[in-house]
Each structure stands twice: as structure tokens, then as C-alpha cells.
Backbone and ligand atoms as CSV (ligand in chain L), in Angstrom:
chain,resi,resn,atom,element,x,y,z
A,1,UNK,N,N,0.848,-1.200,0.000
A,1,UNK,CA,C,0.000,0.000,0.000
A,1,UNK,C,C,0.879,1.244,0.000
A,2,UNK,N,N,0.151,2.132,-0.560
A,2,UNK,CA,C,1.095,3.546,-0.719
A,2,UNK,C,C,1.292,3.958,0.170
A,3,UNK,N,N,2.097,4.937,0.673
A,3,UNK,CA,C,2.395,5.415,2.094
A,3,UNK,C,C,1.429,7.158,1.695
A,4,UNK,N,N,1.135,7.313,2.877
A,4,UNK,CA,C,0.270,8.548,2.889
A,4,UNK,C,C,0.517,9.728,3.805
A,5,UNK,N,N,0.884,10.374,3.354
A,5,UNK,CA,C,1.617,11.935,4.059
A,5,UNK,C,C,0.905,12.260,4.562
A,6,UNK,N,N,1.080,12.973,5.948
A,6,UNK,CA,C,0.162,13.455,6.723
A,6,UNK,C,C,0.806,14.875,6.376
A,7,UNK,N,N,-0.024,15.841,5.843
A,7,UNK,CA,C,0.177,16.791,4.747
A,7,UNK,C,C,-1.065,17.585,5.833
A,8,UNK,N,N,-0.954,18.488,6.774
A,8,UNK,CA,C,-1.735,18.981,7.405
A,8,UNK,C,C,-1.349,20.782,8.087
A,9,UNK,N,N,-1.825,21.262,8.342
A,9,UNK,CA,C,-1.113,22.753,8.301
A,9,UNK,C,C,-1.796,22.633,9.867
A,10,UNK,N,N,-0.534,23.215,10.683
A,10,UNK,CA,C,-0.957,23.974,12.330
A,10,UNK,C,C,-2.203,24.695,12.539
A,11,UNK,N,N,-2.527,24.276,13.536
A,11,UNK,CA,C,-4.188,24.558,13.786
A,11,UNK,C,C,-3.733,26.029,14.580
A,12,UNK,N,N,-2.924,26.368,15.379
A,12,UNK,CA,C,-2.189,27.391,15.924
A,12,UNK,C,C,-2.027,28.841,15.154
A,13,UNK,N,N,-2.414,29.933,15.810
A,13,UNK,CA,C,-2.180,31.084,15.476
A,13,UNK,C,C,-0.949,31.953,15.928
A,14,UNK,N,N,-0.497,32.533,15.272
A,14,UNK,CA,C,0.360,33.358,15.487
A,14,UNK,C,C,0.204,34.392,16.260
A,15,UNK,N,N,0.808,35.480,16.782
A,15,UNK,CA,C,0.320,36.526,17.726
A,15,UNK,C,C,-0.207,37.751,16.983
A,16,UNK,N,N,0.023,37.667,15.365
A,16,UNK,CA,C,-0.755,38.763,15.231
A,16,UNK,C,C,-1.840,38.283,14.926
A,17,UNK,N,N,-2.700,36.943,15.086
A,17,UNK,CA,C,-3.924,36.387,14.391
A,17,UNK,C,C,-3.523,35.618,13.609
A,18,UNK,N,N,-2.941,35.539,12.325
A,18,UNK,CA,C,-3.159,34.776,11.183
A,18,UNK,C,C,-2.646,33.356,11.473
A,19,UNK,N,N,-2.977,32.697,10.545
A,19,UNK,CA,C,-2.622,30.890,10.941
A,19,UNK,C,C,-0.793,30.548,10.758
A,20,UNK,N,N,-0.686,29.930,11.300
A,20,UNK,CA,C,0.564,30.061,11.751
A,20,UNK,C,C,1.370,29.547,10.495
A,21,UNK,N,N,0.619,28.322,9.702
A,21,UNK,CA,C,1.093,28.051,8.006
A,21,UNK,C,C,2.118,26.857,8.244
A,22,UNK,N,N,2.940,26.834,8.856
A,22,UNK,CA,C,3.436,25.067,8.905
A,22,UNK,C,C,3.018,24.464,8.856
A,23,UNK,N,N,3.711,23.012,8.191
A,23,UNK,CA,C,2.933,21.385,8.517
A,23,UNK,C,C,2.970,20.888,9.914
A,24,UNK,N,N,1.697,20.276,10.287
A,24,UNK,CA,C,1.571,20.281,11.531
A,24,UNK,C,C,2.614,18.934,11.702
A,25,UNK,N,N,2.300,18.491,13.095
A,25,UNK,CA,C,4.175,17.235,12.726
A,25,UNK,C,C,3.061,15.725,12.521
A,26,UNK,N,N,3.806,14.920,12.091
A,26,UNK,CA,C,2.842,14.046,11.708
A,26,UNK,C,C,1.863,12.950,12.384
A,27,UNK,N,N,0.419,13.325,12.193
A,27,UNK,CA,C,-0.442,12.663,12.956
A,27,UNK,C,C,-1.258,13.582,14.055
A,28,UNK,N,N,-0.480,14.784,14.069
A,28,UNK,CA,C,-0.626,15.686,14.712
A,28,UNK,C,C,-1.905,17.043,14.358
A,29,UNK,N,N,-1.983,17.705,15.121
A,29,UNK,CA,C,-2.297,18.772,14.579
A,29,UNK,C,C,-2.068,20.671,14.478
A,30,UNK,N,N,-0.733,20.688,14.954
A,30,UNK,CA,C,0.024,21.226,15.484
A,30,UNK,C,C,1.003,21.308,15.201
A,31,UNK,N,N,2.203,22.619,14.554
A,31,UNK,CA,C,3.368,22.145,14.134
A,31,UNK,C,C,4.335,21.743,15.393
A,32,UNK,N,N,5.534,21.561,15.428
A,32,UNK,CA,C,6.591,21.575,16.531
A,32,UNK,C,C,7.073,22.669,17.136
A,33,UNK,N,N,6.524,23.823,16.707
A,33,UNK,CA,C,6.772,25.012,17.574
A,33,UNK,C,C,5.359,25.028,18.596
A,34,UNK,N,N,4.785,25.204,17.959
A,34,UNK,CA,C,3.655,25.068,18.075
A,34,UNK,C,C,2.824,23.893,19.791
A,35,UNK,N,N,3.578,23.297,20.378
A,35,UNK,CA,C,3.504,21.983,21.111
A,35,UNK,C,C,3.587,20.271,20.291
A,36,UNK,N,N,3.538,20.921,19.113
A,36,UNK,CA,C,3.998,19.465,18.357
A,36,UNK,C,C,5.272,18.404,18.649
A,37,UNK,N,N,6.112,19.284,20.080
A,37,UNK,CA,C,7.167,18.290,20.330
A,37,UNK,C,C,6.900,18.127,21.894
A,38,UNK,N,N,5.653,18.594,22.188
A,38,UNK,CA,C,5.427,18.023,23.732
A,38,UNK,C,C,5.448,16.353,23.783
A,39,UNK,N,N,5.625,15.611,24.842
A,39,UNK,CA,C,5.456,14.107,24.606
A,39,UNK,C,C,4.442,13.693,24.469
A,40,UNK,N,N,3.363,14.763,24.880
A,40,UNK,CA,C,2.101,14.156,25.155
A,40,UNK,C,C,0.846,13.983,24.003
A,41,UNK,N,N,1.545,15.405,23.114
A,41,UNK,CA,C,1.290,15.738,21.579
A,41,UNK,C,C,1.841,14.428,21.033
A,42,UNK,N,N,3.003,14.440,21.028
A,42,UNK,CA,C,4.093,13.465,19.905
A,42,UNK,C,C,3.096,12.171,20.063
A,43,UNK,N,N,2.428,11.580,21.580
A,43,UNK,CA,C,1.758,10.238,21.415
A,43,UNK,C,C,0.549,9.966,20.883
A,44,UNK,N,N,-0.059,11.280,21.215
A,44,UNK,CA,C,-1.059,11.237,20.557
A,44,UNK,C,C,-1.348,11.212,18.943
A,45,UNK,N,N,-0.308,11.840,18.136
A,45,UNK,CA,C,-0.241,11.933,17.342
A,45,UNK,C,C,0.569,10.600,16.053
A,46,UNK,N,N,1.438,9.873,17.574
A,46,UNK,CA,C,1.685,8.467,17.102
A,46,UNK,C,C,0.462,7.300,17.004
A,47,UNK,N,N,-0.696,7.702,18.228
A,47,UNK,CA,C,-1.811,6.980,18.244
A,47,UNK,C,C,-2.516,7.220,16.909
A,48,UNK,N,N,-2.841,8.246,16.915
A,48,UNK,CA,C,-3.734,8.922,15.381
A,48,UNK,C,C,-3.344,8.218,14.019
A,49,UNK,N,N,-1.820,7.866,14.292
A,49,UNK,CA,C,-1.259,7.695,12.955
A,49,UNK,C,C,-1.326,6.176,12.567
A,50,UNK,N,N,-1.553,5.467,13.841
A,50,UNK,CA,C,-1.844,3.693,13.956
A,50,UNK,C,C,-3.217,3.591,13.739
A,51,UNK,N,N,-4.373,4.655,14.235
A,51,UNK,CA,C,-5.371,4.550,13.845
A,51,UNK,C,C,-5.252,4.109,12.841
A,52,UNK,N,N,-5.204,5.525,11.809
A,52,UNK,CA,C,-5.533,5.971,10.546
A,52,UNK,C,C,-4.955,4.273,9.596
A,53,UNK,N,N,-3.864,3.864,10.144
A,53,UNK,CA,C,-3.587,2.901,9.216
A,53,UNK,C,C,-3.958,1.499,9.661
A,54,UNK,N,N,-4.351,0.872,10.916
A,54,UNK,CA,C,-5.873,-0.186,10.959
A,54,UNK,C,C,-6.762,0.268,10.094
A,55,UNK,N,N,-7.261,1.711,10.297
A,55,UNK,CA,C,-8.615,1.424,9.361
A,55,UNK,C,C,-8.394,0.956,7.679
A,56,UNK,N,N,-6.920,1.518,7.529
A,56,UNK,CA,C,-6.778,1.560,5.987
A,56,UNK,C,C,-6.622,0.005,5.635
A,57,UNK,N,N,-6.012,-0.586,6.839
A,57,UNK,CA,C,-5.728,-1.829,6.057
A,57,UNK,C,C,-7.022,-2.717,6.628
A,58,UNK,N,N,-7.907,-2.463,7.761
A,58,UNK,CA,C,-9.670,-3.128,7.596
A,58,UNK,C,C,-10.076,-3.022,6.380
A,59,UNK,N,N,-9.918,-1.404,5.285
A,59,UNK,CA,C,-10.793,-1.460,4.853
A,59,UNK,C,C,-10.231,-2.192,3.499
A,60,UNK,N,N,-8.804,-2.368,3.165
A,60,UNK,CA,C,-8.338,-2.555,2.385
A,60,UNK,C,C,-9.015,-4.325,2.607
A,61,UNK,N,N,-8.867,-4.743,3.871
A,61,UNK,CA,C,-9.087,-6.491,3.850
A,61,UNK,C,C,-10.764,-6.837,3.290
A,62,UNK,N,N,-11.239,-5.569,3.391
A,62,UNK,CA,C,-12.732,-6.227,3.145
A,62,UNK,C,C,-12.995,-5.710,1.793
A,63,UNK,N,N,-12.022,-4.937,0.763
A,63,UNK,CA,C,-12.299,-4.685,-0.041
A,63,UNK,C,C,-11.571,-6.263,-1.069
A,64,UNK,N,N,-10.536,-6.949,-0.402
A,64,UNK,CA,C,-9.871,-8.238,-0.637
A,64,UNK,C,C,-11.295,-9.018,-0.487
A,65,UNK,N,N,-11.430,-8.952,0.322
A,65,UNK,CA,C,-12.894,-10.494,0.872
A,65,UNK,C,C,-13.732,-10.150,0.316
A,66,UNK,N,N,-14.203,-9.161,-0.496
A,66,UNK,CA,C,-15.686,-9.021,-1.371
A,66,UNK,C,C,-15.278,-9.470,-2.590
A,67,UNK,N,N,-14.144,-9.362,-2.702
A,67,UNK,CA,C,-13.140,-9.683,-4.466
A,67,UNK,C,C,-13.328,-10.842,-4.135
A,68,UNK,N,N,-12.709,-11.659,-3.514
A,68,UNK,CA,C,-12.735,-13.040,-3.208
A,68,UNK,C,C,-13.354,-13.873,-2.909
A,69,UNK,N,N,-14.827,-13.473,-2.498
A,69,UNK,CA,C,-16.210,-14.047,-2.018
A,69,UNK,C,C,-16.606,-13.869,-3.611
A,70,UNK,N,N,-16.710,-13.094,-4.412
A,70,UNK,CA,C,-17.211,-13.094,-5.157
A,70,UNK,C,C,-16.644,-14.109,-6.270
A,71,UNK,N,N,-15.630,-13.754,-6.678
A,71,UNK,CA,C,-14.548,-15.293,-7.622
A,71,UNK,C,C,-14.777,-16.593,-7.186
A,72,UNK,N,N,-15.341,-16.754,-5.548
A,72,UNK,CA,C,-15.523,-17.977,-4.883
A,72,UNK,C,C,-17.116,-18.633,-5.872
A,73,UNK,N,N,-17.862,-17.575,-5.613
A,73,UNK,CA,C,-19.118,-17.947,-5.845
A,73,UNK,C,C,-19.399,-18.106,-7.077
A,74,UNK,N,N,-18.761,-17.011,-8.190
A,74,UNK,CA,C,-18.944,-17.337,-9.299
A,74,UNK,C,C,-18.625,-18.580,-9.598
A,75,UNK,N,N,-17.007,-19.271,-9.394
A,75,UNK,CA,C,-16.365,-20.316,-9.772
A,75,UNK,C,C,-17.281,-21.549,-9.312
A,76,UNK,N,N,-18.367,-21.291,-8.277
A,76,UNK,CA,C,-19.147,-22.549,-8.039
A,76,UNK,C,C,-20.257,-22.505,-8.316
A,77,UNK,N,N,-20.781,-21.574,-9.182
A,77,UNK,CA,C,-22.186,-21.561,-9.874
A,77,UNK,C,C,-21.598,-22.068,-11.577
A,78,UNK,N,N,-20.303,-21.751,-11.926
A,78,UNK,CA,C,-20.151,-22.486,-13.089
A,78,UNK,C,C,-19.948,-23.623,-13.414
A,79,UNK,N,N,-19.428,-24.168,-11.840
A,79,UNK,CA,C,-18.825,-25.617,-11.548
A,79,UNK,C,C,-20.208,-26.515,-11.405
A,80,UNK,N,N,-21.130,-25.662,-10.891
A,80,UNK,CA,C,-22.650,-26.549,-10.548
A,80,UNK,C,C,-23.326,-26.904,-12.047
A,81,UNK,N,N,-22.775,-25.314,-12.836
A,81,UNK,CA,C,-23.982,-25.701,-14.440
A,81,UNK,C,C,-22.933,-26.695,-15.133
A,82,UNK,N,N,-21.858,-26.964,-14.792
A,82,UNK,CA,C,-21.119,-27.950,-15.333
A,82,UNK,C,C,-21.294,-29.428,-14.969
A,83,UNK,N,N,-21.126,-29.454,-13.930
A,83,UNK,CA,C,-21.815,-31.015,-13.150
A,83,UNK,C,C,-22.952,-31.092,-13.772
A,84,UNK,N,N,-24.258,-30.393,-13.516
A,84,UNK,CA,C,-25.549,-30.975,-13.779
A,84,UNK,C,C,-25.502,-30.938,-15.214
A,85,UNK,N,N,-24.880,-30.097,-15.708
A,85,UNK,CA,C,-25.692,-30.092,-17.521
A,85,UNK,C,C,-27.074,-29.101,-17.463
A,86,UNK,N,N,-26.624,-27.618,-16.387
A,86,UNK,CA,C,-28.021,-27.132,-16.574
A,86,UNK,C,C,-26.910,-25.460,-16.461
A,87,UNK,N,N,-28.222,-24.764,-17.870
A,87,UNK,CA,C,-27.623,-23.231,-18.090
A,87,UNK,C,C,-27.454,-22.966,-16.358
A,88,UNK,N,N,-26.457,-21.615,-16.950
A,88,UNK,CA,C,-25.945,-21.090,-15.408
A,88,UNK,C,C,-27.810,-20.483,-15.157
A,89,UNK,N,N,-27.812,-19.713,-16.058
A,89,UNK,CA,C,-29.611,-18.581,-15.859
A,89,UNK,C,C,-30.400,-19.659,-15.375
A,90,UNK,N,N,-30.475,-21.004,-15.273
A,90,UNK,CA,C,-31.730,-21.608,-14.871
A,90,UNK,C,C,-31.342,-22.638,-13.345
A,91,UNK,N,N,-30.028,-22.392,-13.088
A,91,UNK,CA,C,-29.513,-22.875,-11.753
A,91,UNK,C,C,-30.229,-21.761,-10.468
A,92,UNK,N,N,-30.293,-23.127,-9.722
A,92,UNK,CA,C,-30.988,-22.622,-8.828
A,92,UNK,C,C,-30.377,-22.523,-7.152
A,93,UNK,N,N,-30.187,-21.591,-5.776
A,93,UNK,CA,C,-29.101,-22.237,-5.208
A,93,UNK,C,C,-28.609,-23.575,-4.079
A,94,UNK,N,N,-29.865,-24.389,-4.217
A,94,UNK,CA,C,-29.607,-25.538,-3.999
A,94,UNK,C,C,-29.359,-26.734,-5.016
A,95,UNK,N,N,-29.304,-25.850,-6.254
A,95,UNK,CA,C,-28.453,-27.018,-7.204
A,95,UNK,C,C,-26.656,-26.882,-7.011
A,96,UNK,N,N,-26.232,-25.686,-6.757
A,96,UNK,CA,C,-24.718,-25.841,-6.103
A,96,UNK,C,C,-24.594,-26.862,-5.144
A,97,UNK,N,N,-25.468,-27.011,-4.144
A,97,UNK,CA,C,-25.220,-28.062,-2.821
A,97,UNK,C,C,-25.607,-29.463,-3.653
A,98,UNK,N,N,-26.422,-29.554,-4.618
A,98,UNK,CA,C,-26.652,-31.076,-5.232
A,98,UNK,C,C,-25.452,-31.443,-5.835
A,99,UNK,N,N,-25.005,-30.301,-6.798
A,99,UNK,CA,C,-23.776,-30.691,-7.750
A,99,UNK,C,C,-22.513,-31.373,-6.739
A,100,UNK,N,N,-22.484,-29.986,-5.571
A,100,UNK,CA,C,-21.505,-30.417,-4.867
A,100,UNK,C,C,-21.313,-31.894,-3.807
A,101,UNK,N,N,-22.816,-32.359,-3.574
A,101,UNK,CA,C,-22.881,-33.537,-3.087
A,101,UNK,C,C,-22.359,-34.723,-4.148
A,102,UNK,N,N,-22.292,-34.857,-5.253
A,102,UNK,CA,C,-22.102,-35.675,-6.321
A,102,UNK,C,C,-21.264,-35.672,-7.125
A,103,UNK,N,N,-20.362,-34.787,-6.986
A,103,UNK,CA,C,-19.090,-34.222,-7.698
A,103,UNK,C,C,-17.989,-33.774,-7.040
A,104,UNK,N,N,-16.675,-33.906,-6.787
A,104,UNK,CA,C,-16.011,-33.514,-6.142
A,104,UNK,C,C,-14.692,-32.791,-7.037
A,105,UNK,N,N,-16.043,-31.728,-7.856
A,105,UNK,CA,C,-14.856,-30.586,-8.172
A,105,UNK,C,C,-14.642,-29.982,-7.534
A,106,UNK,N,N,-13.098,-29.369,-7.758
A,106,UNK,CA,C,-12.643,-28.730,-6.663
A,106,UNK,C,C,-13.052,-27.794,-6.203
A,107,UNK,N,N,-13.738,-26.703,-7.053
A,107,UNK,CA,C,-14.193,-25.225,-7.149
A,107,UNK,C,C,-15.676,-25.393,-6.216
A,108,UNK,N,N,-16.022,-26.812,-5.835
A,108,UNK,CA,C,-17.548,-26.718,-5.736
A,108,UNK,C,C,-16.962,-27.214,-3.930
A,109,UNK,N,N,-15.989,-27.317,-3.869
A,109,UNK,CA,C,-15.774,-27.748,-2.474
A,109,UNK,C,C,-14.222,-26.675,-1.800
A,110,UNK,N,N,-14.190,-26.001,-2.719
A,110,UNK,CA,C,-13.214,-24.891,-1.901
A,110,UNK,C,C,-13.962,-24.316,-0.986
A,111,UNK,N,N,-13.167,-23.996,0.282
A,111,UNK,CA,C,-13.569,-23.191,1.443
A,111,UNK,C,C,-13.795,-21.856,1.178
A,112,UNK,N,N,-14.854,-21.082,1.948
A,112,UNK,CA,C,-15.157,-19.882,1.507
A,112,UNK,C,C,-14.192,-19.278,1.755
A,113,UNK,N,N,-13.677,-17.602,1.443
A,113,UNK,CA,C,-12.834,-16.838,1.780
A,113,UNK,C,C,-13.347,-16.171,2.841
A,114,UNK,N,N,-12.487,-16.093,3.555
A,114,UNK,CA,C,-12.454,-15.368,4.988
A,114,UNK,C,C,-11.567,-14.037,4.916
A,115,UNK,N,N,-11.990,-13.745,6.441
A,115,UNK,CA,C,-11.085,-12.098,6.466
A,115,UNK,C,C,-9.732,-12.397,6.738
A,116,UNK,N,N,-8.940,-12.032,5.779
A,116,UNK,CA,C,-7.427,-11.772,6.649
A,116,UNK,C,C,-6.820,-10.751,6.724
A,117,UNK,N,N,-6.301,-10.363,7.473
A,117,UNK,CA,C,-5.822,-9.370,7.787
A,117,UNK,C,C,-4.297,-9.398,7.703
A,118,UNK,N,N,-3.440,-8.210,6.846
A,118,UNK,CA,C,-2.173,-8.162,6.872
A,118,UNK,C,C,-1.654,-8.543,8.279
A,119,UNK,N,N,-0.089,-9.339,8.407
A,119,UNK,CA,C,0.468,-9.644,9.336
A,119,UNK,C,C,0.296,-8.561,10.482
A,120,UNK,N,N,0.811,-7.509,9.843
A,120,UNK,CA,C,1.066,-5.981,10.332
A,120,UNK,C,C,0.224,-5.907,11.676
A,121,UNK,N,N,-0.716,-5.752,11.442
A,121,UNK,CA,C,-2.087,-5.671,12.048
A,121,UNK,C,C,-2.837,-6.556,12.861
A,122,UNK,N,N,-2.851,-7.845,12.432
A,122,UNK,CA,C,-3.547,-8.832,13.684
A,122,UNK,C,C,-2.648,-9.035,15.052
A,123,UNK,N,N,-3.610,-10.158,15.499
A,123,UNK,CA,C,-2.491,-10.321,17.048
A,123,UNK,C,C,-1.567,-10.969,16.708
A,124,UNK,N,N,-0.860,-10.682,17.794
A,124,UNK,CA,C,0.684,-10.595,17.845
A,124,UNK,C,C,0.708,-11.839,18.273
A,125,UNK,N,N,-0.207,-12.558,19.560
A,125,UNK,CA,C,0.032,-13.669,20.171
A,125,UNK,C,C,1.416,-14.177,20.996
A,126,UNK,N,N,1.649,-14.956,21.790
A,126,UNK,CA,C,2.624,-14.771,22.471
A,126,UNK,C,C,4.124,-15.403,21.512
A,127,UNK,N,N,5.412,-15.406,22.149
A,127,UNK,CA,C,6.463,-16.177,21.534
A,127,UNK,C,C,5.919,-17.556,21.412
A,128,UNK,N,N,5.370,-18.310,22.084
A,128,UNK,CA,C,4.884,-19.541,21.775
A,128,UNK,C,C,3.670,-19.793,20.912
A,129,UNK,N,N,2.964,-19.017,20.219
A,129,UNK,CA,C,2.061,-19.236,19.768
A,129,UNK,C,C,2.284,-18.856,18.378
A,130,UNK,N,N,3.082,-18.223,18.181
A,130,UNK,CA,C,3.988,-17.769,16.261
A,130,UNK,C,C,5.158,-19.393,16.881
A,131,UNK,N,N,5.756,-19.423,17.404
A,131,UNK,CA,C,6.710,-20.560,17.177
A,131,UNK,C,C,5.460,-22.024,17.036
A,132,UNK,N,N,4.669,-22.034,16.986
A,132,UNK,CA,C,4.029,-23.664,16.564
A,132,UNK,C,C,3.263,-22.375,15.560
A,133,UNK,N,N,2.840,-22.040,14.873
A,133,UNK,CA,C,2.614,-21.594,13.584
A,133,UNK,C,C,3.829,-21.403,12.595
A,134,UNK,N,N,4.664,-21.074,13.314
A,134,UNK,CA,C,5.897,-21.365,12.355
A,134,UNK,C,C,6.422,-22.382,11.842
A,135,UNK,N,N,6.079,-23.325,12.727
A,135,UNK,CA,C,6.531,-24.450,13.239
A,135,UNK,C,C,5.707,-25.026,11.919
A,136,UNK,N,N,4.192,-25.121,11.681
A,136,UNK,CA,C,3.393,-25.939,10.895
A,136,UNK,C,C,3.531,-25.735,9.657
A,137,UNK,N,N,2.715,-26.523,9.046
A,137,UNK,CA,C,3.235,-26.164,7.393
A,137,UNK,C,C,2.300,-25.582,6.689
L,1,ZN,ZN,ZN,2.425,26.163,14.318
């Protein structure tokens, strides 16, 4: 995924009024003169910035799982008019579960797609729980 600049101007005024015109520091809203190098700014603005990129990569995973739910389903409504010998337009959706009881193409018995989520982002789980996932094949 592209990386995304936090491209934001200081919410802070200057003393004669006008906006103060720096980039605020990143994640922030505030430049570094400004309190943008307080610690308390800097975390918050590290929090903001972990937000912003869970949501990007939620939304990125469910924009993956609608792609992939969908290739799933197609591939087993063609696999069903193939088994039976019946147009896709006149399949019905308990003729997928007939085909698939009586046929063991592959497409008609692949597992649905699920959510995954970049490494980045899910749990971390403890040292023992990545070492027997590592561990498996
Ligand atoms: Zn400023």
C-alpha cells in the first residue's frame, strides 16, 4: 500500500492572528513550535497515525474479501452448471449443494474466503504461539 503523508497545516495562530502556516508534525495537529514536540502531543499523534492505518488496512481487507467471495461464488455456480448439464440462468441455489454432493470438483468444495488481515495488524500472540505456527506447514 502507498504510504500517505500526513500533509496537514498547524491549527495554531500566530500573535498577530493569522494561521501560523506550517505542517503540523505528523499525525498531529500542530506544528513543533507550536507543542507538536510536547510528549504528550508526539503520542497522541503516534496513536492517530496507527489509527488511521488499521482502518486503511480493515478497509483494504474487506475490499480483498468481497473480491474473493465473489470469484468464490462465481467459480461454483459455473462448476454446478457444469456437473448438472443445466444453463448457469436456470440454476438454482440448492443445485450448487446437489452438484456439490455428487461431484467432487474442486471449485464446488473450496472453502469460503475469509477475512485476513495483513500480518502488520492482527495479534501478535505470544512467543509460543507464532513458534508452533511457524513451526506448521
Ligand atoms: Zn504552528
Amino acid at each position: 500500500m502507498a504510504r500517505v503523508r500526513w500533509a496537514r497545516k498547524c491549527a495554531a495562530r500566530r500573535r498577530n492572528g493569522l494561521p501560523c502556516g506550517n505542517y503540523a508534525i505528523s499525525g498531529g495537529k500542530v506544528c513543533r513550535v507550536h507543542g507538536g514536540s510536547a510528549r504528550q502531543v508526539r503520542r497522541a499523534a503516534q496513536r492517530r497515525l496507527l489509527e488511521a492505518s488499521a482502518y486503511r488496512a480493515l478497509a483494504a481487507a474487506m475490499e480483498r474479501l468481497k473480491r474473493e467471495r465473489t470469484d468464490w461464488a462465481v467459480a461454483r455456480v459455473l462448476a454446478a452448471s457444469d456437473v448438472l448439464g443445466i444453463a448457469v440462468e436456470q440454476l438454482v441455489r440448492s443445485d450448487v449443494w446437489s452438484a456439490a454432493a455428487i461431484s467432487d470438483h474442486p471449485d464446488l468444495h473450496a472453502p469460503e474466503p475469509r477475512l485476513r488481515f495483513d500480518r502488520r495488524f492482527g495479534p501478535r500472540g505470544t512467543a509460543a504461539t507464532q513458534k508452533v505456527k511457524r513451526d506448521a506447514p
